[in-house]
C-alpha positions, 0 to 999 in steps of 0.5 A, a space after each residue: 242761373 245760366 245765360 245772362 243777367 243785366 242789372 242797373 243802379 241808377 240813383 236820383 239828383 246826380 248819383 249813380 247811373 251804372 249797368 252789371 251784365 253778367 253772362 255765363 257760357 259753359 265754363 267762362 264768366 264774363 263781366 261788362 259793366 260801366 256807365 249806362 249808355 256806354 259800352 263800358 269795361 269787360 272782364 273774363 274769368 274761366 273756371 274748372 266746371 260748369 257748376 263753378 263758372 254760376 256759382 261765381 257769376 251767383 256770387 257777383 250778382 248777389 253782391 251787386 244786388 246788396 249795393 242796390 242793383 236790380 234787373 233791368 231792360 238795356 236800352 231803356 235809361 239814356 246816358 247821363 251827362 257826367 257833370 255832378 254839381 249843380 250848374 246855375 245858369 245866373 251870368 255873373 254881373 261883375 265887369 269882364 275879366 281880361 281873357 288873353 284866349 279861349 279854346 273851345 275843347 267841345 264838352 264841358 271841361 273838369 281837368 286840367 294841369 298847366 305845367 312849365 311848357 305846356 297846359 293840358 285839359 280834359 273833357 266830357 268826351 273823353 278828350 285831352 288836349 295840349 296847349 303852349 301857355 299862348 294858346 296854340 294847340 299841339 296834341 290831342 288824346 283820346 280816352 275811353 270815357 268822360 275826363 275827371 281830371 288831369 294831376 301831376 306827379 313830378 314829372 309824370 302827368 295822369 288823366 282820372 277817367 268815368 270808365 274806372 281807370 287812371 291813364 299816364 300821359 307822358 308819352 305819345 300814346 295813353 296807357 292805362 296806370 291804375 284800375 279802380 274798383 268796379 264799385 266807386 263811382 269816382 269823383 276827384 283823384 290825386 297822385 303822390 309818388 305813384 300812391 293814388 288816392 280816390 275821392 268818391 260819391 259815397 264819401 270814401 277816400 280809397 288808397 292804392 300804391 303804384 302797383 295798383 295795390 288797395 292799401 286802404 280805404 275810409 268811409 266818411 262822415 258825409 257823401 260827395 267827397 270832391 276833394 282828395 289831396 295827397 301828399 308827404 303828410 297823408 291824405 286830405 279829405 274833403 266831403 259834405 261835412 268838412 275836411 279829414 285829415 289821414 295819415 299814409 297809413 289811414 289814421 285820421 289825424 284831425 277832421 275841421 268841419 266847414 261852411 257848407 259840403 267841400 265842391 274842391 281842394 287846393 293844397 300848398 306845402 303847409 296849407 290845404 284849401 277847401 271851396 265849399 258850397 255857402 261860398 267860402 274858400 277856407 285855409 287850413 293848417 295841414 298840421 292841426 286842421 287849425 283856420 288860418 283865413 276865410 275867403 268869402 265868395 258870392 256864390 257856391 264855389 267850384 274851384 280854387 287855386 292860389 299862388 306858388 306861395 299862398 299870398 294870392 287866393 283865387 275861386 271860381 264859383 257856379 255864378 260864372 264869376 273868379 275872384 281874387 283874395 290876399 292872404 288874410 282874406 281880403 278881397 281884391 276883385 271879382 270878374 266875369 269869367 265870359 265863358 261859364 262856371 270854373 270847374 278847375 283852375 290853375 295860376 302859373 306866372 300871373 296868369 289864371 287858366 280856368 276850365 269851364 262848363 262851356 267847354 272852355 280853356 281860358 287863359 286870363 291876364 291876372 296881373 294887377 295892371 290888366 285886372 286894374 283896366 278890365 274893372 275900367 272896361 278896357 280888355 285886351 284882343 281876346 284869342 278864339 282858338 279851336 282844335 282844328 284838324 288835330 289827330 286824336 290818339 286813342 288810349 291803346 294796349 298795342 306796343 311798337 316791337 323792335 329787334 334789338 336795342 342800341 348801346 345806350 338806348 333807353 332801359 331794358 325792362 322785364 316782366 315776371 310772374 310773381 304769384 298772381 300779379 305780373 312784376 316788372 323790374 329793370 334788366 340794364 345794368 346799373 339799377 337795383 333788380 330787387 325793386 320793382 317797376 311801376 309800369 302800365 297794367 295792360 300791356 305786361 306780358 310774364 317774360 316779355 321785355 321792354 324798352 323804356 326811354 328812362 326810369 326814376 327812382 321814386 321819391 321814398 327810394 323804393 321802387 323805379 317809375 318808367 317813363 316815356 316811349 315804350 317799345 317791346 323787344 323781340 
């Protein structure tokens, strides 16, 4: 084999719609693959020989080939939208629920994250924007593909994306935390103390830690895992046959099997909720798996959240409409979204901000005496907002270099090669040198040196998490 090889694997009713180019010239092997239509990711090996450079480039094709890949003509399929679940076009026909504002993000919207001072979502087209909790906008990023969706970590914040990577947000420039295998087809993501878990199309759950490791990987009983839930307990699992329950080490401690394929998951400290395509939101006990309440919906459900506490159960299902439950499963309302289905949700301070199929952010009034008056008719002035003129900013690998660090700025990092890998450990005074430091992947340079605003400690006490600005030192 020499020259190029273009495959392509594109699967009916939402599945897998991706390209493998493999071109070989002399010694050099390079890889570009991504989604179908897209530019996608590129990737060079060099290697001793001619000989050697094809019977690599031989191997990765037959791989792709096994995994159901074929020859193919570029140009010839379009992109697809990245939209998975089914959308049905039905408006729900319950009164107008009270929406305080709305942004219009311009895609479809799957991600967002409202946190203490500001909310964040992530669209189609690859952007993410922030919002005060009263709707003015204050920043715009830019990532690479399609946003799956956005999830905390303590402090830090990550944006899951379609090109098979995870970006960190928590500065002024997106970088690149996690690189997932070539071969998944992402669906959900979830971080807990820098160990992110992987829901996929095929139903596995993959696992890494925050060096961007494989620690370990499960198939699943059934397919379309949209659910991935990681915490101090493991990782909880949901796909077309119920929700599975793993230890951090990947033992399956229990499997419940639920009404209908799992569209979503919520998680509270003793508690995980799992919305499923017949229309239920089922609690479960994070120990045993054991039922605690039913939620029983109109409609398949596409998102849920509850209430810091757990006494308020929300959806949000594919009809347009949001519901809200008490703890035992009795519902409490039912109220029209007026801006398409709820991909994801999030309750903060009696307020329920949903993204949605249209592309929207909104901000709903939940408190009782504003649903209590919406079942009346009567909403409140409802803001439009748009992004404006806002500067978007790309994800990039380029860092600011400065000269020299003032007494008290910051921690000095650096990075060494170990092996095959690139470390980076802290160099300041004060911080233990044996741990190492979760840092972004695609700018470490073996021997270069960082300045950081600051580092944690992460929450097991093993290794630091950079966080901030990052600049390079000359």
């Amino acid at each position: 084999m020499s020259g190029t090889t273009y495959l392509e694997l594109s699967e009916a009713d939402g599945g897998a719609h991706k390209f493998y180019e493999v071109r070989v010239d002399g010694t050099e092997v390079t890889i570009t693959f991504g989604r179908i239509g897209e530019q996608g990711q590129v990737r060079s090996a060099t290697f001793a020989d001619h000989a050697k450079a094809l019977k690599a480039a031989e191997k990765k094709i037959g791989e792709k080939v096994r995994k159901g890949y074929a020859p193919a003509v570029r140009g010839l399929r379009r992109r697809r939208p990245t939209s998975r679940r089914q959308i049905v076009s039905t408006r729900s026909t319950a009164h107008q629920a009270p929406v305080l504002w709305r942004f219009a993000s311009g895609a479809p919207a799957f991600g967002i994250y409202v946190g203490e001072d500001q909310a964040w979502v992530g669209n189609e087209d690859g952007d993410v924007y922030t919002l005060t909790h009263d709707g003015r906008v204050t920043g715009r990023f830019g990532l690479p593909d399609s946003v799956k969706c956005i999830v905390a970590d303590d402090f830090w914040i990550y944006a899951g994306c379609d090109d098979g990577r995870v970006y960190d947000l928590g500065a002024k420039v997106p970088r690149v935390a996690y690189e997932i295998a070539e071969d998944v087809d992402i669906y959900w993501l979830d971080i807990h103390d820098g160990v992110l878990g992987v829901s996929d199309r095929q139903g596995r759950v993959t696992v890494v830690d925050h060096e961007d490791e494989f620690q370990w990987s499960r198939p699943a009983t059934g397919e379309s895992a949209w659910m991935v839930r990681c915490a101090s307990e493991g990782v909880f699992h949901g796909h077309s046959r119920g929700v599975t329950h793993y230890t951090g080490r990947g033992d399956q401690v229990w499997h419940a099997d639920t009404p209908g394929q799992v569209l979503f998951g919520w998680q509270e400290r003793t508690e995980v909720f799992a919305g499923t395509s017949r229309g239920y939101v089922q609690r479960l006990r994070k120990s045993d798996g054991a039922k605690i309440a039913d939620y029983r919906c109109d409609a398949a459900v596409f998102s849920c959240a509850t209430s810091p506490d757990g006494r308020l159960v929300f959806a949000g299902d594919n009809q347009s409409s949001v519901y809200c439950f008490a703890a035992d499963g009795t519902r409490l309302w039912k109220l029209a979204t007026g801006c398409g289905s709820a991909f994801s949700m999030q309750y903060r301070d009696e307020r329920l901000y949903l993204v949605t199929t249209d592309g929207s952010l909104a901000c709903l009034d939940a408190g009782p005496a504003a649903v209590h008056a919406a079942e009346q008719g009567q909403l409140p002035p409802r803001q439009d907002i748009k992004a404006g003129a806002i500067a978007r900013v790309e994800a990039t690998a380029d860092v600011e270099v400065v000269s020299h660090v003032a007494p008290g700025e910051g921690v000095v990092l650096e990075c060494v090669q170990v092996g095959g890998r690139v470390r980076v450990h802290v160099v300041s005074d004060g911080y233990d040198r044996t741990w190492g430091v979760q840092f972004p992947k695609n700018i470490r340079v073996p021997g270069a040196r960082y300045l950081v605003t600051e580092v944690l400690p992460s929450a097991n006490g093993s290794f630091y998490r950079a966080r901030g600005e990052i600049k390079r030192l000359r």
